[in-house]
C-alpha positions as a Python dict, from the first residue, in 0.01 Angstrom:
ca = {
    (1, 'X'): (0, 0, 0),
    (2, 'X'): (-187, 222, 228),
    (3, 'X'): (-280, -15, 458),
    (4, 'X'): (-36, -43, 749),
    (5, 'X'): (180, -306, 850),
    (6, 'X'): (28, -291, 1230),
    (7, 'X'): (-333, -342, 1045),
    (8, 'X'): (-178, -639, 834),
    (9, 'X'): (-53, -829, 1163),
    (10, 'X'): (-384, -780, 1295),
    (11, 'X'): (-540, -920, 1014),
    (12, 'X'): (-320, -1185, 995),
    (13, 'X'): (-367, -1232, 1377),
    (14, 'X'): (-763, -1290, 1302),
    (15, 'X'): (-728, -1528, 1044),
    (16, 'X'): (-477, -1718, 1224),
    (17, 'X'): (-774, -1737, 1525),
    (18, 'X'): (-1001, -1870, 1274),
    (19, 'X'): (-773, -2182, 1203),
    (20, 'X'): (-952, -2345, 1549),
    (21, 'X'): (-1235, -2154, 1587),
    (22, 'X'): (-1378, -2129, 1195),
    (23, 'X'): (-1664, -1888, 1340),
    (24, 'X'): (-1375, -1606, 1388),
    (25, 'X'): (-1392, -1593, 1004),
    (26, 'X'): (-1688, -1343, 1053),
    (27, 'X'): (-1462, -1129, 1281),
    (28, 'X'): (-1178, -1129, 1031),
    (29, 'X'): (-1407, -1014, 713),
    (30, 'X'): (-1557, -770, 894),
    (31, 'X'): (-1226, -596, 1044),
    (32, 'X'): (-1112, -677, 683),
    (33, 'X'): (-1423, -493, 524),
    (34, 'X'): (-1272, -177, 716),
    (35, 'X'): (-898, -234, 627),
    (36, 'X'): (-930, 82, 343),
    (37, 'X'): (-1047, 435, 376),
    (38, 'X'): (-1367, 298, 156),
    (39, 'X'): (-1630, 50, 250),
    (40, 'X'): (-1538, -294, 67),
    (41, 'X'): (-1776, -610, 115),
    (42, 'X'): (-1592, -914, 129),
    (43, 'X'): (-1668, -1268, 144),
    (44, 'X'): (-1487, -1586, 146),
    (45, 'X'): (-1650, -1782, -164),
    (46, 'X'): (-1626, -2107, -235),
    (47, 'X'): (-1716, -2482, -108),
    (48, 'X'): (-1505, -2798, 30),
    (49, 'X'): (-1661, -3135, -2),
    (50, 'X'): (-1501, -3280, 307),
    (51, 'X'): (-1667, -3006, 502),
    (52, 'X'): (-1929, -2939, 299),
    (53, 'X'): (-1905, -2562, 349),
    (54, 'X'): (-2159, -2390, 146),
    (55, 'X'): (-2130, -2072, -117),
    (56, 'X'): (-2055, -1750, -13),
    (57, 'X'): (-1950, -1922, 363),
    (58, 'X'): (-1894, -1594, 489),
    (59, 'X'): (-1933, -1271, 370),
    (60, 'X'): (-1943, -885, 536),
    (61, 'X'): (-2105, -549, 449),
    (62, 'X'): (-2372, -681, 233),
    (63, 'X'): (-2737, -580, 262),
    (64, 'X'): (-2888, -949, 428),
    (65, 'X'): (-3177, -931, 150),
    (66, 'X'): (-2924, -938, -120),
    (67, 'X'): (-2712, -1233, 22),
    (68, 'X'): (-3049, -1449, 49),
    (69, 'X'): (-3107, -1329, -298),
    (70, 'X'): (-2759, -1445, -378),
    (71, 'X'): (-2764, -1830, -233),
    (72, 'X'): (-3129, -1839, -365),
    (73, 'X'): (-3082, -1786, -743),
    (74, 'X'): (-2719, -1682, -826),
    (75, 'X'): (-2455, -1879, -649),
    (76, 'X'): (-2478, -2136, -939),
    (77, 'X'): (-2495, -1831, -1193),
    (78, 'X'): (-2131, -1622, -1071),
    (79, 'X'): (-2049, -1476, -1374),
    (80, 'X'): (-1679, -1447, -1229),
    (81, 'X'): (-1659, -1835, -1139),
    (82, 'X'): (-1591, -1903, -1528),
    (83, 'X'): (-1252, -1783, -1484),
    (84, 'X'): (-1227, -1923, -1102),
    (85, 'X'): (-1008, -2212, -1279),
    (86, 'X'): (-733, -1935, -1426),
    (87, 'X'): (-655, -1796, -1090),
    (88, 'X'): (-325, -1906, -970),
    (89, 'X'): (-323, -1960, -613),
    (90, 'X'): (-218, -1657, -401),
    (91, 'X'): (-211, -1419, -690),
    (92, 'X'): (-439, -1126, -704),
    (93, 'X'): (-704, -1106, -999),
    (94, 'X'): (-982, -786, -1014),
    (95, 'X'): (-1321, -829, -1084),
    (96, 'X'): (-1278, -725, -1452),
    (97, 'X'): (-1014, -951, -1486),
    (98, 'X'): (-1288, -1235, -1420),
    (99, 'X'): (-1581, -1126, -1597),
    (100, 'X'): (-1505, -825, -1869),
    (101, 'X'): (-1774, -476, -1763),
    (102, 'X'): (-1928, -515, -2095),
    (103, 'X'): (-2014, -850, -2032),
    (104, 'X'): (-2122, -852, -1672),
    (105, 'X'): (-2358, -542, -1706),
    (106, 'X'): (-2531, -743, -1983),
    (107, 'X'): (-2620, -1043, -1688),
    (108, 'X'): (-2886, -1042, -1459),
    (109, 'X'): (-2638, -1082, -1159),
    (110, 'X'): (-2511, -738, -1227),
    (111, 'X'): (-2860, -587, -1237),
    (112, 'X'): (-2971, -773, -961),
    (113, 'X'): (-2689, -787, -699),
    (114, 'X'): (-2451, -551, -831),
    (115, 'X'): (-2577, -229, -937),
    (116, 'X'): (-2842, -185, -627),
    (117, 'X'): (-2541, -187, -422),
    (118, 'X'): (-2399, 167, -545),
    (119, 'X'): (-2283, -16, -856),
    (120, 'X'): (-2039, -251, -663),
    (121, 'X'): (-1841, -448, -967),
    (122, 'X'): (-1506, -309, -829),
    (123, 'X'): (-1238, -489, -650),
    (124, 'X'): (-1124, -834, -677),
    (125, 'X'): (-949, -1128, -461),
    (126, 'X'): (-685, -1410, -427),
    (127, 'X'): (-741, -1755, -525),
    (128, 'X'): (-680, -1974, -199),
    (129, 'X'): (-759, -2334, -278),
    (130, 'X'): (-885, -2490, -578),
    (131, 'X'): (-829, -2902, -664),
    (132, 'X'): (-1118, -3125, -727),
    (133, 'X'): (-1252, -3143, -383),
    (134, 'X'): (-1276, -2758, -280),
    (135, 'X'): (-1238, -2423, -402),
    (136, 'X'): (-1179, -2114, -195),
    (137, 'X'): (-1137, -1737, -310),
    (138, 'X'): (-1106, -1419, -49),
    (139, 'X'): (-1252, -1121, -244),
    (140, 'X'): (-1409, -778, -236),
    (141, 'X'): (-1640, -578, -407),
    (142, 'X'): (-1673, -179, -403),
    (143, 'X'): (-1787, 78, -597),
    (144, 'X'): (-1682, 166, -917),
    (145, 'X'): (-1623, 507, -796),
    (146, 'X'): (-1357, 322, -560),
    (147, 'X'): (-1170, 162, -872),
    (148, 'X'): (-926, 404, -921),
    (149, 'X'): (-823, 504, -604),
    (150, 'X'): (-886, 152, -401),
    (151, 'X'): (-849, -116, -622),
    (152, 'X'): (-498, -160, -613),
    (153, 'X'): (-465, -150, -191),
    (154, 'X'): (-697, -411, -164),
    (155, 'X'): (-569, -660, -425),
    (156, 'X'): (-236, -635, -256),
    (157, 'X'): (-395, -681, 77),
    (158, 'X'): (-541, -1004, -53),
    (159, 'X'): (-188, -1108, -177),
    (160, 'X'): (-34, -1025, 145),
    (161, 'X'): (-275, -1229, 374),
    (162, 'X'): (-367, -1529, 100),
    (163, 'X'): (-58, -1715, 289),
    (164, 'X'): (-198, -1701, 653),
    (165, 'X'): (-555, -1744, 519),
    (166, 'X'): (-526, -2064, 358),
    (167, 'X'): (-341, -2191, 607),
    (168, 'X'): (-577, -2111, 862),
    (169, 'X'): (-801, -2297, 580),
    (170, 'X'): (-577, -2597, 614),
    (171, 'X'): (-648, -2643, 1013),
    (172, 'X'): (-974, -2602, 980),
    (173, 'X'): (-1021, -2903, 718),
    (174, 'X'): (-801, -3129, 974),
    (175, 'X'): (-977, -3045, 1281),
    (176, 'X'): (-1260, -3195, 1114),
    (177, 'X'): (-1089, -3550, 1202),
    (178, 'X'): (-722, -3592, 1384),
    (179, 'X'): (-668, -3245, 1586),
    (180, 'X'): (-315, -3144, 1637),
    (181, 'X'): (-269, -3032, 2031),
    (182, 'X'): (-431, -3439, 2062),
    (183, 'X'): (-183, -3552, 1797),
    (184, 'X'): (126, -3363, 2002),
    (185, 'X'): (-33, -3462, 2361),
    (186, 'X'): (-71, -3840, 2257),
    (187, 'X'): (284, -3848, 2041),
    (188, 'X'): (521, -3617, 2283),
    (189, 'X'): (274, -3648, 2646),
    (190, 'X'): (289, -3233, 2658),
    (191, 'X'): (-74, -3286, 2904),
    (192, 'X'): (-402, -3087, 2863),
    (193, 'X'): (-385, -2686, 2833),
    (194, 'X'): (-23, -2673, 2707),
    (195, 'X'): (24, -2404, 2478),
    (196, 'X'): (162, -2531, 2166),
    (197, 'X'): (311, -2319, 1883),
    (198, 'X'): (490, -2450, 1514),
    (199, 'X'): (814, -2250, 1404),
    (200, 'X'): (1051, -2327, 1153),
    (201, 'X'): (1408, -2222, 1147),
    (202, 'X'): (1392, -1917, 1091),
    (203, 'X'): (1158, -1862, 1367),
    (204, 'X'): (881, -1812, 1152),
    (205, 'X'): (530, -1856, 1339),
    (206, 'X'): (304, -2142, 1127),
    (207, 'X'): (92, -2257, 1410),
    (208, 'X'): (-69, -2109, 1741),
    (209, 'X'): (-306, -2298, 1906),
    (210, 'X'): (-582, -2091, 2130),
    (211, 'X'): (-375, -2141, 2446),
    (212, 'X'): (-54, -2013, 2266),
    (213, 'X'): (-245, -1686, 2094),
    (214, 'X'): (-332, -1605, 2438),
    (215, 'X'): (39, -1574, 2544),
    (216, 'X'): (144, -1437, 2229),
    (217, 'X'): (-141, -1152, 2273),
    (218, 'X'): (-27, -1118, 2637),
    (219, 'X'): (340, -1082, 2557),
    (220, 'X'): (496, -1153, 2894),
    (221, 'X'): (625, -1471, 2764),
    (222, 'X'): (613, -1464, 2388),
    (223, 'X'): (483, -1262, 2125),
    (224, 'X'): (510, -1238, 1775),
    (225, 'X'): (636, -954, 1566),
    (226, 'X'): (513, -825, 1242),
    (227, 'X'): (664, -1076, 1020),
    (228, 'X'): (512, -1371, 1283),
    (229, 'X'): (839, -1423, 1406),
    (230, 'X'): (882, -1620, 1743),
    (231, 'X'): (1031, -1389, 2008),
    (232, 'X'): (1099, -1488, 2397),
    (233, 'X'): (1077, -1248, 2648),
    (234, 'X'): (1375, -1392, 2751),
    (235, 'X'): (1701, -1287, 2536),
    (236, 'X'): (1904, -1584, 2655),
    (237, 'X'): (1641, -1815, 2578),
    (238, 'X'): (1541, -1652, 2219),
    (239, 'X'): (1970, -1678, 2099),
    (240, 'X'): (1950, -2046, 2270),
    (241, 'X'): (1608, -2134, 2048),
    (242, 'X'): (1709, -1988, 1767),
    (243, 'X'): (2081, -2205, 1812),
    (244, 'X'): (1937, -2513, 1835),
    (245, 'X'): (1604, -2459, 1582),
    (246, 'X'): (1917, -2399, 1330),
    (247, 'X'): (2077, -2701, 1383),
    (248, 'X'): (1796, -2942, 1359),
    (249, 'X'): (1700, -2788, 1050),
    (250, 'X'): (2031, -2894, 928),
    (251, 'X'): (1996, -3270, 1093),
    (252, 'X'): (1742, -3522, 1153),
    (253, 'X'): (1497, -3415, 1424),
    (254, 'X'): (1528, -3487, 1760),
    (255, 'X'): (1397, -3372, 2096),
    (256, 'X'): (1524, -3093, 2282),
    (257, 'X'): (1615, -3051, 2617),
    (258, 'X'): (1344, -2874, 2866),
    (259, 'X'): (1441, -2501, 2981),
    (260, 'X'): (1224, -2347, 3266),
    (261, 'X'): (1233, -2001, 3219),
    (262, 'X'): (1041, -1721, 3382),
    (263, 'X'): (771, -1461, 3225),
    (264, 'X'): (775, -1103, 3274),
    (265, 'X'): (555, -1133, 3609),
    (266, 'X'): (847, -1417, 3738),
    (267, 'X'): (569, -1652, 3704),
    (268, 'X'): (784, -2019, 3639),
    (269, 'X'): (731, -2202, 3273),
    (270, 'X'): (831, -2521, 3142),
    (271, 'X'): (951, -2525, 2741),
    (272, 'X'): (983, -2825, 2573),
    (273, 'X'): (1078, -2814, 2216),
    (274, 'X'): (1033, -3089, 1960),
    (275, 'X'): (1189, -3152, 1642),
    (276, 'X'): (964, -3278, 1396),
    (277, 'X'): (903, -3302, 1031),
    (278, 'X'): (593, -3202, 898),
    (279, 'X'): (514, -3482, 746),
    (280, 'X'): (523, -3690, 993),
    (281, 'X'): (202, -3588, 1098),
    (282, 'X'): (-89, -3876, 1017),
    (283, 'X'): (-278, -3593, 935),
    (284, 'X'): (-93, -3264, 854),
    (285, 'X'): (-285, -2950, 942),
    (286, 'X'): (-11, -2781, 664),
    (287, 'X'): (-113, -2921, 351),
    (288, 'X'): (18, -2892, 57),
    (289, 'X'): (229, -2533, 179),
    (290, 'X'): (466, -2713, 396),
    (291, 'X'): (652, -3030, 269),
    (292, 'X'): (722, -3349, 486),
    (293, 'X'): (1057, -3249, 414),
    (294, 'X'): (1119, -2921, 581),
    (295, 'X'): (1229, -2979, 976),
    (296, 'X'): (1015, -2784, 1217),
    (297, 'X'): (1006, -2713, 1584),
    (298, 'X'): (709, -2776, 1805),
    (299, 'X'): (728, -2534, 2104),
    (300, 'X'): (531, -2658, 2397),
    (301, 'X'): (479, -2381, 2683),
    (302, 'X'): (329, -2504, 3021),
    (303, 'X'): (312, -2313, 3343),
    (304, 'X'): (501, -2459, 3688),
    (305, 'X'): (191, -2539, 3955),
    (306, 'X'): (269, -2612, 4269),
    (307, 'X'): (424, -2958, 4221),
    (308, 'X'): (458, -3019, 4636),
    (309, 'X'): (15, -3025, 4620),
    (310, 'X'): (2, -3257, 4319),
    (311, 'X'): (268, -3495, 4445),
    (312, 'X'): (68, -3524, 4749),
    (313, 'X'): (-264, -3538, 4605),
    (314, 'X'): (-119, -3798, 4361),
    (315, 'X'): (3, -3969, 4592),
    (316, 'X'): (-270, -4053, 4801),
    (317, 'X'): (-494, -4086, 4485),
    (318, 'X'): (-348, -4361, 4318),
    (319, 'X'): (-133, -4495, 4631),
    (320, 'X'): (236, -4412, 4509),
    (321, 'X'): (523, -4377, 4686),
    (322, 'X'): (646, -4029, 4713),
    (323, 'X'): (901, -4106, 4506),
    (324, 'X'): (695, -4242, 4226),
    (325, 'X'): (463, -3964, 4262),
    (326, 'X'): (748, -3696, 4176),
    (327, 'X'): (850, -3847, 3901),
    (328, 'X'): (520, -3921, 3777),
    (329, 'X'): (435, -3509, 3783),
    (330, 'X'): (782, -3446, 3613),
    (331, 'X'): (674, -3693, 3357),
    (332, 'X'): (342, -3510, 3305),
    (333, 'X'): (544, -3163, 3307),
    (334, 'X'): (720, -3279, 3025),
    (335, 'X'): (1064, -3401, 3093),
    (336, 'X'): (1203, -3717, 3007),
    (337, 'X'): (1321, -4026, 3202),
    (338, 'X'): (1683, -3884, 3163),
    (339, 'X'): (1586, -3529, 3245),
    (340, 'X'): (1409, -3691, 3606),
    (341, 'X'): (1666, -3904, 3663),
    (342, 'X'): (1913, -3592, 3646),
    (343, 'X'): (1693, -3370, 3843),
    (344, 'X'): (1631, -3620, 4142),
    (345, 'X'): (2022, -3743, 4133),
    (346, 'X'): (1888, -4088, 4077),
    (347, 'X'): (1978, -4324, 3801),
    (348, 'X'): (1728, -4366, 3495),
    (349, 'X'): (1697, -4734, 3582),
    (350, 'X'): (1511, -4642, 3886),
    (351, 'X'): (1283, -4355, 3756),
    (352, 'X'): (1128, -4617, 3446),
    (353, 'X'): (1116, -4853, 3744),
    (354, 'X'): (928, -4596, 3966),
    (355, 'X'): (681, -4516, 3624),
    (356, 'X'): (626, -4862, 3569),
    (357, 'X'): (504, -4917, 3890),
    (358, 'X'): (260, -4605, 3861),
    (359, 'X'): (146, -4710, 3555),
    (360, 'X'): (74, -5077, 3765),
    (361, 'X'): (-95, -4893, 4031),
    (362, 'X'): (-281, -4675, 3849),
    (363, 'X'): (-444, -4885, 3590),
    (364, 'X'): (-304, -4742, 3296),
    (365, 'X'): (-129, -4880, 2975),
    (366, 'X'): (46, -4635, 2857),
    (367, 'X'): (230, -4311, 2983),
    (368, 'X'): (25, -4096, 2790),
    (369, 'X'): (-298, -4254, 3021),
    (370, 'X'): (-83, -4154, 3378),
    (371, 'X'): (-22, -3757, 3235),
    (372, 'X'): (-398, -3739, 3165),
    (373, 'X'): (-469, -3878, 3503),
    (374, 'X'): (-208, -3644, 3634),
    (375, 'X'): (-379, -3326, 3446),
    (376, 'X'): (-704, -3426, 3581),
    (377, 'X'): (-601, -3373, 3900),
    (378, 'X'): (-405, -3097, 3862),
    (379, 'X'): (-721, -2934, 3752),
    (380, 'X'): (-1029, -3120, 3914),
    (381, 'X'): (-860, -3275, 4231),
    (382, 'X'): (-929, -3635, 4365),
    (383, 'X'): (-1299, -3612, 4239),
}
């Protein structure tokens, strides 16, 4: 394939950004449109009925007045989508594969949408999602001067990024109802604007959340390489990960300890890893392309502030002891009762007695309640 592997981890990269923000889909076809040495227009076609996206959802390169022309008289008259239903999911399939040339110059879609565009019945796609609810292809079209040369880089492009794009597919149908940095802040109390990343055992990258591409993009503290493999700036801490992400694949999962570790600028982070089992999740933002039985790690990244301010400010907001107060923050930063009780050289009786009594003084019900209170603070101050 001509296309290089930097310009496939970009790509990948894009989609992956689209999985919370759906309107970076327009970004990623249009990079993608440019992937070749040719001009290819690409789309994402299809529909979902639980987010009742539309035809031709996004596409890149064509002229405007044919796309209106499209969604006002064709998109019910694709003479590809007859053979939508034979695609096997992530598989590559070319335009003539779908609809024989004989066949399609006879329709009105080819003399109509096709053939004003420099004769564009070239190219072809990957099926990404089809059950009775949805459907969802990523496809091309380019000139049939192109075919010879092109067609066979782009169908393995669509192969190679079908994975990443219907996962990013996947997120965007859950965020529609349970989102999963709310799911992981209510179930593990990781607090507001902690960057939270998915990796198997293998290290292998499945979920980034916005927070967490930004410090994989900045690289000081993680990045990914060009498989979408987890790496830590640190080398102790990437051999310790990797350790223990092995052996609770092999068991049943459990938490973690915390590790503070530093990034490349010696600014001071918290990690807290989870084990978890996809399918655990009420909602799983993995579908059906992760099973509730494989174990998985949930990597939760949150810089050290300046905990001296916030046990002060906490203090005096909700009327805690000092004591209370540091345990409170520790709480919020992620560690457990056993972890504070370690750190302060007191016994874990008295740290869940200290928490309780926050929780008392400070209205709330539950812990997850006192880290939000402690995050709003942290970021807004006693306001």
């Amino acid at each position: 394939m001509v296309v290089t592997s930097e310009k496939v981890v970009d790509l990948s990269n894009l989609a992956m950004s689209a999985a919370m923000d759906p309107s970076r889909w327009q970004v990623f076809l249009d990079s993608l449109s440019s992937a070749l040495r040719t001009r290819v227009c690409t789309q994402l076609i299809g529909y979902d009925q639980m987010t009742n996206a539309a035809p031709l959802a996004y596409a890149s390169g064509y002229d405007p007045s044919i796309l209106r022309l499209y969604e006002e008289q064709f998109a019910d008259k694709n003479p590809f989508a007859a053979n939508f239903p034979n695609c096997a999911i992530g598989d590559s399939i070319s335009t003539h594969e779908l609809c024989a040339l004989e066949k399609l110059k006879r329709t009105q879609f080819y003399a109509d949408i096709l053939h004003p565009l420099e004769d564009l019945h070239a190219g072809g796609g990957s099926m990404l999602a089809l059950d009775t609810s949805r459907m969802f292809l990523i496809g091309g079209n380019m000139r049939a001067k192109d075919q010879e040369r092109h067609e066979g880089d782009w169908l393995k492009l669509c192969v190679a990024l079908a994975p990443v794009i219907r996962q990013s597919l996947e997120i965007n149908r859950m965020i529609r109802g349970l989102k999963f940095e709310k799911w992981a802040a209510e179930r593990h109390l990781l607090g507001t604007g902690t960057a939270i990343l998915v990796v198997d055992a293998c290290m292998m990258l499945h979920y980034a959340c916005p927070e967490a591409q930004r410090l994989l993009a900045d690289g000081g503290l993680v990045r990914n390489d060009m498989f979408r493999r987890l790496k830590f700036a640190s080398r102790d801490v990437q051999e310790q990960f990797k350790a223990a992400a092995g052996r609770q694949a092999l068991g049943n999962p459990h938490l973690f300890a915390n590790v503070s570790l530093r990034d490349l600028r010696r600014n001071e982070w918290i990690c807290r890893t989870i084990g978890m089992r996809l399918g655990d999740l009420d909602k799983s933002p993995f579908g059906a392309f992760m099973t509730g039985s494989l174990a998985a790690t949930l990597v939760a990244l949150k810089p050290v502030g300046d905990r001296v301010t916030i046990v002060d400010t906490l203090r005096k907001s909700l009327s805690l002891s000092h004591a209370e107060a540091q345990s409170v923050v520790m709480l919020a930063d992620g560690f457990t009762s056993a972890e504070i009780a370690d750190e302060r050289k007191v016994s874990i009786h008295t740290v869940r007695n200290q928490i309780k009594s926050a929780l008392s003084k400070s209205g709330c019900r539950r812990q997850s309640e006192l880290v939000q209170k402690v995050e709003q603070l942290r970021h807004f101050g006693d306001r």
